[in-house]
C-alpha positions, 0 to 999 in steps of 0.5 A: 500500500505504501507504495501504490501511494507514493506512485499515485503521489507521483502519477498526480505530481506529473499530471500537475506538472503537464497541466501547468505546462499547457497554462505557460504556454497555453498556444501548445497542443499535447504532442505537437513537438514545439512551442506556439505562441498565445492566441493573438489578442483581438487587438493584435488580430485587428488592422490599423487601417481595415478594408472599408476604411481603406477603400472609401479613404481611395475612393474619397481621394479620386470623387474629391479630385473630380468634384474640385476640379469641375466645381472650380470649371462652373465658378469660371463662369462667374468667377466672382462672388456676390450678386452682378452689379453688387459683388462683396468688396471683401473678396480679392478675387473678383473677375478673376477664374481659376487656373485652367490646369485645374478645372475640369469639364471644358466648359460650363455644362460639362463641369456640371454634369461631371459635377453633379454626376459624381456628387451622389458618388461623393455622398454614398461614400461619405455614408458607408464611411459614417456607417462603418465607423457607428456599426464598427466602433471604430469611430471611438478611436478615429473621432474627437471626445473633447475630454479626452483629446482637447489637452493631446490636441493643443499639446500636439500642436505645441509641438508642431509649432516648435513650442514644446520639446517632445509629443504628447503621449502616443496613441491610435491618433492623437487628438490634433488628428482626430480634431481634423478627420472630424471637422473634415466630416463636418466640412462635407456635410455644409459641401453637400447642403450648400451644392443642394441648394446651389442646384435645385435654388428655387425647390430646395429655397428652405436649404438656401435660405439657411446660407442666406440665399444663392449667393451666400450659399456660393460663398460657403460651398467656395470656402468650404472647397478652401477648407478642404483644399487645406486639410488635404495639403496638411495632410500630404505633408503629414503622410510625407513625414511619415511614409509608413501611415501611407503604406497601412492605408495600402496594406492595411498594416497590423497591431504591433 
């Protein structure tokens, strides 16, 4: 009897010791002949940029190219703002079109149809976006949370500016980032209020009242393609800087 205990003491003892293996390691099958690394958490599994990101990211970039392009051909039709006879005073480019090399169209009625055929390409876009980011969660580390982000955001820019020495902590984004890939849904969304009541005036005349009639909605519409046309060129200075964010938005690149 004593030594059937002693040999179950041991039997047990092994069994522990095999248990507590497999918890160490606990990527390895009994037998498998080497070891495996744990299961990659969620977050490692998940990419920095995932495909609907990736894709309406491309597809924004080439209906943004368009839709600037032909608006800037149907402003040289009346490259001035304001009503004939009364244009604003405050605005230093009366009379004066764009540069041809880039407009697009050829001529009126052509940039309009470019225009208003890829504006409705422009608008699906921007709501798969929205509706990935909500159905996603991914909006919680793309959008600005002023309590969270407000002091990473003036901390961020201190840097830039040459003001403080080192970043704020790093994170996903940080929230000068977030603060702009925010306001830029915003911008969009008066684009798209102020084209509509740019192209039906007199049936949507409730939406052009809202920018204070015809011409204060051409006023919006422009300084919202400036808005734009500012955030894009920050933008590409950014990626610039750091050409690795350009290759994850390629390849979708992983967690580290």
């Amino acid at each position: 009897m004593p030594a059937q205990s002693a040999s179950n003491r041991s039997n047990n003892s092994l069994r522990a010791e095999r248990t507590e293996a497999l918890i160490i390691t606990p990527g390895r099958e009994p037998g498998d002949g080497g070891a495996v690394s744990a299961p990659a958490t969620r977050r490692e599994q998940q990419s920095l940029q995932p495909l609907p990101i990736r894709l309406v990211h491309w597809l924004n970039a080439f209906f943004l190219i368009l839709m600037a392009g032909s608006g800037l051909q149907i402003l040289a039709a009346y490259p001035s703002l304001g009503p004939q006879g009364e244009q604003y005073r405050w605005y230093p480019f009366q009379g004066t079109p764009p540069p041809g090399w880039l407009r697009i169209g050829g001529w009126l009625a052509g940039a309009r149809h470019w225009h208003f055929a890829i504006a409705w390409f422009f608008v699906l876009n921007g709501l798969i976006y929205v509706t990935y980011l909500l159905a996603s969660g991914e909006w919680r580390r793309r959008w600005f949370q002023p309590g969270r982000d407000a002091r990473n955001a003036i901390t961020q820019f201190a840097y830039y500016l040459r003001l403080r020495s080192t970043p704020p902590q790093p994170d996903f984004y940080n929230g000068l980032q977030r603060l702009a890939y925010t306001s830029v849904i915003l911008f969009g969304l008066i684009m798209v209020l102020s084209g509509l009541a740019l192209y039906k005036p007199v049936q949507l005349h409730w939406l052009a009242l809202l920018f204070d009639g015809y011409d204060g909605a051409r006023v919006v519409h422009l300084a919202g393609l400036c808005l734009l046309a500012l955030f894009v060129a920050s933008h590409l200075v950014l990626v610039a800087s750091h050409p690795r964010e350009l290759l994850n938005m390629i390849t979708g690149g992983k967690h580290e």
